[in-house]
N, C-alpha and C positions, 0 to 999 in steps of 0.2 A: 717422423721429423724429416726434411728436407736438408739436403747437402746446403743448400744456403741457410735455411735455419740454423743449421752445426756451425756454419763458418762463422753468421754473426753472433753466435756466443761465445766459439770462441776469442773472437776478434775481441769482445767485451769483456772477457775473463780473461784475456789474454796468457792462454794456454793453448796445446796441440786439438786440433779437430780430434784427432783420437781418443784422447782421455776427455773429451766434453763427449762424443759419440758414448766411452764406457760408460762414464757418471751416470748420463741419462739411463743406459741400458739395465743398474746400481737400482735407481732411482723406480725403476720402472716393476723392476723386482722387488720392490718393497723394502729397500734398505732405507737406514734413517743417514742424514747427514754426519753425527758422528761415527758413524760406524764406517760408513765409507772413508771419513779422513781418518781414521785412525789405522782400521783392519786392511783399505783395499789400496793401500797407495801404488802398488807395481800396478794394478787398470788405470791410475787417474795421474799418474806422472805425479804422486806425492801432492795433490791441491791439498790447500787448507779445508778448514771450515767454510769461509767468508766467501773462497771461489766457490766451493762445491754449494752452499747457499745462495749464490748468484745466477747459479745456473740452473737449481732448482728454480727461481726465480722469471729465469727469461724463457725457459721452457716451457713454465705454468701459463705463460704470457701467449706465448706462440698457440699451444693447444686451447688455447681460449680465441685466438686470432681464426683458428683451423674448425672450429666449432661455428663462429660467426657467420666463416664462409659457406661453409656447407647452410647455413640459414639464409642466406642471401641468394645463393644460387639456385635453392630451389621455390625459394618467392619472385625471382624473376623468370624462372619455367615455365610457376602456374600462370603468371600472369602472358605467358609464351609470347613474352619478348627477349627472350638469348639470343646471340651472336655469338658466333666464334672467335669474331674479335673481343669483346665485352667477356665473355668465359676465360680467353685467356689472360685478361686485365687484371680478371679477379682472381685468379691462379696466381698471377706473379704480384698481389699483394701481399705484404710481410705484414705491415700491419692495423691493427683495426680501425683507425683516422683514416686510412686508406680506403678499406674495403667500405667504409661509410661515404665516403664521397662518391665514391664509383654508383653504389645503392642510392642516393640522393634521388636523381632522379625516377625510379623505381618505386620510391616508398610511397607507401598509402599515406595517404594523407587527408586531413580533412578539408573542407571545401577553401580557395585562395582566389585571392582576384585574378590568380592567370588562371584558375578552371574554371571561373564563372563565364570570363570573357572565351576562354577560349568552348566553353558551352556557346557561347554565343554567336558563333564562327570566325573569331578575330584572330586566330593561329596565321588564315595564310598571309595576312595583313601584315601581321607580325613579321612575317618569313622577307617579303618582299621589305618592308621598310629595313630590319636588320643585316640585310644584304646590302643595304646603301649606295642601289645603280641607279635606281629611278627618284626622277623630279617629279613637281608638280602632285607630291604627297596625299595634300588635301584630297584631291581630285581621284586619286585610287582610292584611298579612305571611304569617298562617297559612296564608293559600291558595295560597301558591305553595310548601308544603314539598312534596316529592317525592324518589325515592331518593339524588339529588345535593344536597337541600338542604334535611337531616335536622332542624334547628331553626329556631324565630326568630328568633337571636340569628344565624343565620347568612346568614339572607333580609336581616336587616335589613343587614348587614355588607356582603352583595352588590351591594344597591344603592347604598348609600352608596360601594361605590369605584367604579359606572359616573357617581353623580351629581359623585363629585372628577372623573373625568375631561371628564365633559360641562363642569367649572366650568376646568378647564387649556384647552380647546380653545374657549373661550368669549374672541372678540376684546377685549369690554367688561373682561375679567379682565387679562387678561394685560397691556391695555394702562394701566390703574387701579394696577396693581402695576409695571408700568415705570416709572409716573410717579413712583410714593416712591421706585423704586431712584435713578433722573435726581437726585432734589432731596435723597434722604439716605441713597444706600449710603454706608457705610464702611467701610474695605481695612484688615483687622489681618491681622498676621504674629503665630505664635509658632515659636519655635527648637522642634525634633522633640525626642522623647528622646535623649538618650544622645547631641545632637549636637552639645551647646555648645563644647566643646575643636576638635573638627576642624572645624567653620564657625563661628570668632570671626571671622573677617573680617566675618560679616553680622550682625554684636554689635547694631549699631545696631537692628537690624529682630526681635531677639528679642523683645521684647514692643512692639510697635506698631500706632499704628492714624492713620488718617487718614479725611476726607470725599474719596471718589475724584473727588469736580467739583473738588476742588481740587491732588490730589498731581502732582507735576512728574514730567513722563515719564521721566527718570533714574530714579529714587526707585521707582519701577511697575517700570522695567525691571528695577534691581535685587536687586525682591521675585521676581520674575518666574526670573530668574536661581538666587536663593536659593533656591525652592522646584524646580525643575529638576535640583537640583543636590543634592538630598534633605536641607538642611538644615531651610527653614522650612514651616508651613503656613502658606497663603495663604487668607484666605475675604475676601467680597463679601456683605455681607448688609443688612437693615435690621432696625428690631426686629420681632419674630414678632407684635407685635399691632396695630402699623402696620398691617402685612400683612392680616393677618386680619382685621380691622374692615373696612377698604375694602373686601373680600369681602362680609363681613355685609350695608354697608349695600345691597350693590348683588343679592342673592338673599333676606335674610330678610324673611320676610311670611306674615302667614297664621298658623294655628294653632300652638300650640306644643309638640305633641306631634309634627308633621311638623318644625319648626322647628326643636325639639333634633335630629333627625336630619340635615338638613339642614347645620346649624353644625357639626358631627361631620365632614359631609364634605368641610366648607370648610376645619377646619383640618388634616385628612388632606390632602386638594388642594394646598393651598399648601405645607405640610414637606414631601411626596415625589413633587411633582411641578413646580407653578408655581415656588417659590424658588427651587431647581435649576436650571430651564430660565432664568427671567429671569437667576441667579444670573451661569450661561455666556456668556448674552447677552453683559450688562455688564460682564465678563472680555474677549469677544473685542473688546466694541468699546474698551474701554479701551488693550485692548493693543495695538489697530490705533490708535488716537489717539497713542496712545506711540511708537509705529513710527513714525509720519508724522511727530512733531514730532523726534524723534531723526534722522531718515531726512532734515529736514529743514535738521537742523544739519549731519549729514555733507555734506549737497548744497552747503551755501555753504560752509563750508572749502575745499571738492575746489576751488569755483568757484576760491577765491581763491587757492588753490594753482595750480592749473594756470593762472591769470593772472598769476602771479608775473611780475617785473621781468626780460627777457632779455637778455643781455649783447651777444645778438648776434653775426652771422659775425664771427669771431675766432679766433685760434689759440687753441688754450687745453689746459694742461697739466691734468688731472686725478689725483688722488693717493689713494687709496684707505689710511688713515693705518694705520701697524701696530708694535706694540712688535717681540715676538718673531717674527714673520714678515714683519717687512718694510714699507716705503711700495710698495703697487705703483702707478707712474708709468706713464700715457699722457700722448703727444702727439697732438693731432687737430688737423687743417685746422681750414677757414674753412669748411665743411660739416658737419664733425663725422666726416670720417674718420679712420681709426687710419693715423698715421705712425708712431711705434716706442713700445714698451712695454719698461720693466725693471721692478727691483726695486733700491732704494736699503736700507741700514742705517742707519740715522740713530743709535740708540739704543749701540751696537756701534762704529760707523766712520764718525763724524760728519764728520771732515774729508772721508773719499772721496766719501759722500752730497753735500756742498757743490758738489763738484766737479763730480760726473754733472750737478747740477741745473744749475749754471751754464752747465756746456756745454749741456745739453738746452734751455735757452731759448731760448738763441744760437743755436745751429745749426737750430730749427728755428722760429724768429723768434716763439719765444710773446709772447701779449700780453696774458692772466690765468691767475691760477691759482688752481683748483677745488680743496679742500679738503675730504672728506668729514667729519664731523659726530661718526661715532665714537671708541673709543679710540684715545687718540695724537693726536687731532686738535690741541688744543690746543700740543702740544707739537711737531708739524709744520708748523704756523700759524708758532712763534717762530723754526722752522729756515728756513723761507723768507723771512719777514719779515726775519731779520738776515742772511744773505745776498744779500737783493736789498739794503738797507742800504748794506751793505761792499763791495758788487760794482759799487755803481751804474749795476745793470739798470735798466732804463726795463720797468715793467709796468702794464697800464692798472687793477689793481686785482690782490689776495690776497681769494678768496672762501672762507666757509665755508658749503660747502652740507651741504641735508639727503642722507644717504644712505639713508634710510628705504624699505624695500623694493629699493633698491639688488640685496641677496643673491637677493631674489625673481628679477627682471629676469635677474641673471647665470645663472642657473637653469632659464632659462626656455627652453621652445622658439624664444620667437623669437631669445633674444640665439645659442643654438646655430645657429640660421639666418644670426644676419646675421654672427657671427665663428668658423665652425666649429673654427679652429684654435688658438684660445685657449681658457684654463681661467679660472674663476669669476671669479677675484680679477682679469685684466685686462679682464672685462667689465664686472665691479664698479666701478672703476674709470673707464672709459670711459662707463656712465649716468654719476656724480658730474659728468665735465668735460663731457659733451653738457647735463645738467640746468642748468649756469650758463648755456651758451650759448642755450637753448630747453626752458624747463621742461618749457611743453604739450606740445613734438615728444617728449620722453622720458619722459614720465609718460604717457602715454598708453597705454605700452608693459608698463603694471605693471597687474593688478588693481584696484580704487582702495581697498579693504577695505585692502589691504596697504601704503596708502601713508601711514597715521600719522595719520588725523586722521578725527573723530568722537567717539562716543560708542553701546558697546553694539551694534557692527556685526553681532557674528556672534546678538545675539538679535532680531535683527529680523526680519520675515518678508523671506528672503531674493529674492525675485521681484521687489518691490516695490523694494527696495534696489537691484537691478541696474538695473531698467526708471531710475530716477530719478536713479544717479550716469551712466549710458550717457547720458543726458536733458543731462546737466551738463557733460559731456564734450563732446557733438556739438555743443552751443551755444559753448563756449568755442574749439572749434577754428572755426567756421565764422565767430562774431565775428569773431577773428585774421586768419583769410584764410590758404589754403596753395598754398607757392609749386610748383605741377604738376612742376616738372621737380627738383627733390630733396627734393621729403614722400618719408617713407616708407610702402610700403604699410599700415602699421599708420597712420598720422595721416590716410592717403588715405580710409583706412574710416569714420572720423568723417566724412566733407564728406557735405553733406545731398545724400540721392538716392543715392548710389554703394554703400557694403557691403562686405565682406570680398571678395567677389567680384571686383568690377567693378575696386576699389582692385588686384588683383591684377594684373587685365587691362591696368591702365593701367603700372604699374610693368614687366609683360610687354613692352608695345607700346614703351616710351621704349626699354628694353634693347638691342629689336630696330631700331629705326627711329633712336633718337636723340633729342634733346630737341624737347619740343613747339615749334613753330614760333606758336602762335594756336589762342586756346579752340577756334575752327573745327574744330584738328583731332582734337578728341576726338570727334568723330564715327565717325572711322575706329576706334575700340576695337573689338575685338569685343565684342558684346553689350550696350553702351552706346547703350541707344535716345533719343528724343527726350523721355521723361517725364526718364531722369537727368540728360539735356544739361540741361533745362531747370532742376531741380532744385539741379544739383551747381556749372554755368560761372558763376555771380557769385559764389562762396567758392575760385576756383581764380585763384592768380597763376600769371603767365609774365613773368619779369623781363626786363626789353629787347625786350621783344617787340616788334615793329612796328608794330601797333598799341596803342597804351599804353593805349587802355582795358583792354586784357586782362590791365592789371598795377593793376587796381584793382576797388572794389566795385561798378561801372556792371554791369548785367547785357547780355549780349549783344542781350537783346529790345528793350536802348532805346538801341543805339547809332544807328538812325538817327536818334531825337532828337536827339543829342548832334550827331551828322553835322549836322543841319538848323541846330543854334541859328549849328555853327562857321561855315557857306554862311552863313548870314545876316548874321553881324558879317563876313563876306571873310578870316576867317583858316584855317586848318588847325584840326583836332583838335587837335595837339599845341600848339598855341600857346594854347590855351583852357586846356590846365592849370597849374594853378599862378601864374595870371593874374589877379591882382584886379581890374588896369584893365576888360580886357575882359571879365572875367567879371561884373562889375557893369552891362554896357550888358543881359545877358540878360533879355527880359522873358516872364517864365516862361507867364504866362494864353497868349501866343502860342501855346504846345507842348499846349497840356492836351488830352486827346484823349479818345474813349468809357475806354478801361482806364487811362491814365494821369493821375495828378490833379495837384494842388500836392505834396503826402506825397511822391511818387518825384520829383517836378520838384526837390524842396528836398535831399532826398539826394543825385542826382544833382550839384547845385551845389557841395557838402557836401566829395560825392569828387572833383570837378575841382579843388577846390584842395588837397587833401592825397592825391591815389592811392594807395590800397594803404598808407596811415598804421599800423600797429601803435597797436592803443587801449591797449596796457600801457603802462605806465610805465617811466619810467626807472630803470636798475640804481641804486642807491645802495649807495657803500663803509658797512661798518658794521665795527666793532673790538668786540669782549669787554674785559670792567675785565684790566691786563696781569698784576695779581698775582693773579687768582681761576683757580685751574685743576681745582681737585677742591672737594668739597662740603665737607671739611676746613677748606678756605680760607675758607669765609662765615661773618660775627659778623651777628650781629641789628643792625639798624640801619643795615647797609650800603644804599648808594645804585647802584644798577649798571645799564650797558645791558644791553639783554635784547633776545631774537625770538620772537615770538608763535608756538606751535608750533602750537596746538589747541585749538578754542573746543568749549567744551559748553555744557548748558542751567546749569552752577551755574559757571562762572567761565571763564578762560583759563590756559593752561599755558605758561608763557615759556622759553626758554632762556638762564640767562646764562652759561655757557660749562663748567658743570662734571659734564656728560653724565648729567645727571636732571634734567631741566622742572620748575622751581617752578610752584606754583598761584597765581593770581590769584584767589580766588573773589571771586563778581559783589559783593558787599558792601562789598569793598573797590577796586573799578577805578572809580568815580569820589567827590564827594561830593555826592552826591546819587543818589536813587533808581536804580538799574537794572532791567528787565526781564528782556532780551535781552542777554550780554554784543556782543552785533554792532552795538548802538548805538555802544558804544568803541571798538574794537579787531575788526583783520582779521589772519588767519593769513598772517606773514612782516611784519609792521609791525614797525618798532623803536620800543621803549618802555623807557620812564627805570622800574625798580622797589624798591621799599626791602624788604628780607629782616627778616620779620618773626618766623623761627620756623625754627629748623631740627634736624631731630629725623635724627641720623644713622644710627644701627640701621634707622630705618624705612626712611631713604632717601626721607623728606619734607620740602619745602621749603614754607614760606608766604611769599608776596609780596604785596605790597602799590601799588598806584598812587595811594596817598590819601595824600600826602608836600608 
């Protein structure tokens, strides 16, 4: 990296050139993003996540930019046209829009009307008229007819399309003309022929238009979508004499008999070559801004999903809801194992269904029960509710959870790994009652495309999608903390350092050996070296462990701090935790060492009073309005609790219990201005909503939180 590459991420992360120099240095050594904001804050000046992700970001950028060049530079070697000037052009390029202009003229290409002509001999024709001293045009013209270039109308014509192309491969052009697309492209859409009837969904965007600095990435995707989908055409343009004047001013000069040739070729240039090319430009990058900001919403929903509120080891009955085929009913432990699986009637044989369930609580000492979200659900909500009721079960709550992607999971390779001897429906079933007890540990287990939340997943560039919800994932389980002796290999693969691999290896090794005794012994893994020890042993619990740091966020590299502070006050380790008396005598500058500062001294104090703390929240009971069960049931004006299902860039999507998400749009979720609806409202919040609109053929609901 490059002292100006440091500067401009810093500049961008706005943090010291130092600590973006260390991160990379972090980064380079193989560290993951959590591990550096958590373990290495005295190298990175304390960055977050989201900086030290940003800068992983613009560095991936740059050595992709540094990569480019080194391919460019030695294609204009072989072709041994280098300059000293042109080498050091492409040296002080940052980045690749750059280095590609420079390359322009360079690049191989296939045959164009300035190589044909200029095959023809018309270059020095070109050279003279483009220099615009000489008169009497026609008359130099004549001198290059010859058997390929029978008139002067056709000399003249030759030149003019090598001098278009000399003005597209021209940096002062292309960049003169970026700048009016930057400050006034505008994005219209019109509906194809013949295709108004079969793409009325994108009614909206039949005759539209917008300034693209301003259109919201939804709106872009959509067009995007539309035109894909062979309904609309899509253009990117500015006016044609915007264009062409900024050309004019910056080539005409000189006589005007070269002059008018000259302007000829400018506005040739720019219609079949420059507009075009910037045209594509400001298409990709639009649509990569639109990706990002989209790419950006899916990344905070998934967060706040998979940070959902967990119930906790607890028995818990899940119920996968079903009219004509049935509730299919698991029990699972306090880990989330399958103790017995049926299949109840409710609809059919309500009284026997009452009965299964009451013994199935009883007998297998449930203590909530999981409710999937689909059809029937409501009407299985009120079968157990009035049965626990009448029965005077003792239950620590009746949940209705999402099954979203649920059918995915039961489908999947893994769920046929982890229950080979059951069919769909009591896998189905068993994510739903694992999802109440540990969302993270079961959602992790699904694609995140497939788990219901975003906007425009499948048009985004999908690499970058992966790389950023994968990104969202490993931070929310490593936040968490996961307990070594029952993660499953699939949650083990998120822990920073470890992989599909290694998580394998360790699941292998507990199987054969038994549960981990102390971080220590993840040494003995196969293949588990000292970079993942390092990496992975401060995001792994071992509960009871004997040493109790190892059932907290202390990393093993600063336990003999922790040893030294407890020798000093004359107590034990274990009497240091959860000790305010004595943990207030610690005087921390004591411990500060070359790698350890205040930053890990104050974390560490942090985690000795709450070890191995869960940063989620606590579960909260939430009810549906009791008389609302289908969309049928809703009048305008009604007031209802609701669950945030799904944030987009124009509103939120709630659920009040009649299995079709109302809209929120952002216009109406507070009074007063919004942006971003993630200023108000996070995916899974309960929220009070007034039903503003409800249009039932469409199967559209409007909500309202302006009441």
């Amino acid at each position: 990296m490059t002292t100006k590459q440091i500067q401009l991420i810093a500049q961008s992360v706005g943090v010291s050139e130092k600590s973006i120099q260390n991160t990379i240095t972090l980064l380079e050594e193989g560290a993951t993003v959590p591990f550096i904001s958590r373990y290495r804050k005295e190298m990175t000046g304390s960055m977050d996540e989201v900086q030290i992700a940003n800068t992983k970001d613009l560095y991936n950028k740059f050595i992709e930019a540094d990569k480019r060049r080194e391919a460019i530079i030695k294609s204009i070697e072989e072709q041994g046209k280098m300059t000293p000037e042109l080498l050091l052009k492409l040296n002080n390029a940052l980045y690749i829009n750059e280095l590609e202009d420079l390359y322009l003229p360079y690049k191989q290409k296939r045959k164009t009307k300035a190589s044909i002509a200029i095959e023809k001999g018309l270059e020095p024709l070109a050279q003279v008229i483009f220099a615009q001293k000489d008169r009497n045009i026609e008359t130099i013209a004549e001198k290059y007819l010859t058997d390929k270039v029978e008139t002067i109308a056709e000399a003249l014509q030759g030149a003019r399309d090598i001098m278009a192309e000399w003005i597209n491969e021209d940096i002062q052009a292309r960049n003169a003309v970026r700048k009016l697309f930057d400050r006034e492209a505008i994005v219209t859409s019109k509906v194809k022929k013949g295709k108004k009837e079969e793409g009325a969904k994108y009614q909206d965007y039949f005759e539209f238009s917008e300034p693209l600095s301003r259109i919201p990435s939804h709106r872009l995707l959509a067009l995007r979508r539309g035109e894909e989908e062979g309904f609309l055409s899509v253009d990117i343009s500015i006016e044609t004499e915007r264009g062409t004047d900024a050309l004019d001013r910056i080539y005409l000069r000189g006589l005007p008999e070269a002059k008018e040739q000259v302007e000829l070729a400018i506005s040739d240039s720019y219609d079949r070559l420059l507009k075009p090319s910037i045209e594509t430009e400001f298409s990709n990058i639009s649509k990569q801004k639109a990706d990002s900001e989209a790419i950006k919403i899916f990344a905070s929903n998934l967060r706040q999903l998979l940070l959902a509120s967990p119930l906790g080891q607890k028995r818990v009955m899940g119920i996968d809801p079903g009219f004509r085929t049935g509730c299919k009913i698991v029990c699972l432990n306090e880990q989330g194992d399958l103790l017995y699986d049926t299949v109840v009637y409710p609809l059919d044989k309500k009284i026997e269904a009452e009965a299964i369930l009451k013994k199935l609580i009883l007998d297998y000492k449930i203590d909530a029960v999981a409710i999937g979200n689909g059809t029937a659900s409501r009407e299985t909500e009120s079968l157990v509710k009035d049965l626990v009721n009448k029965s005077s079960l003792k239950l620590a709550g009746i949940y209705v959870v999402s099954e979203q992607g649920a059918s995915i999971y039961s489908a999947s390779p893994i769920a046929r790994e982890e229950f080979p001897n059951k069919d769909v429906t009591v896998r189905g079933a068993i994510s739903i009652g694992r999802r109440l007890m540990d969302p993270l540990a079961e959602l992790v287990k699904i694609d995140a495309k497939s788990i219901g939340v975003g906007q425009y997943q499948h048009d985004v560039e999908q690499k970058m999608l992966k790389d950023s919800l994968d990104s969202v994932v490993e931070s929310c389980v490593n936040l968490v903390g996961v307990e070594l002796n029952t993660a499953s290999k699939h949650l083990l693969s998120y822990v920073s350092g470890l992989g599909p691999s290694l998580a394998q290896n360790i699941v292998d090794y507990r199987a054969k050996n038994g549960a981990f005794k102390s971080r220590d012994e993840l040494k003995k893994v196969p293949r588990l070296g000292a970079k993942a020890y390092e990496q992975s042993a401060g995001f792994l619990r071992i509960h009871g462990a004997e040493n109790p740091l190892d059932n907290s966020a202390v990393h093993p590299e600063t336990y003999p701090i922790v040893q030294k502070m407890a020798k000093d006050l004359g107590v034990k380790v274990a009497e240091l935790i959860g000790n305010e008396q004595i943990k207030s005598r610690i005087i921390l500058k004591n411990y500060i060492t070359e790698k350890v500062g205040l930053p890990t001294l104050n974390d560490i104090l942090s985690e000795l009073q709450k070890p191995g703390r869960d940063p989620r929240e606590a579960l909260e009971a939430f009810e549906f309005a009791a008389d609302v069960h289908k969309i049928e049931d809703l009048r305008e004006g009604m007031v209802l609790p609701g669950i945030v299902t799904n944030i987009t860039a124009f509103g939120c999507f709630v659920d009040v219990g009649v299995h079709q998400d109302g809209l929120v749009h952002v216009s109406q979720m507070a009074n007063r201005f919004i942006k971003d609806p993630n200023e108000v409202v996070k995916v899974h919040q309960k929220v009070q909503v007034k039903v503003m609109e409800v249009d039932i053929p469409r199967k559209r609901i409007g909500l309202s939180m302006k009441f």
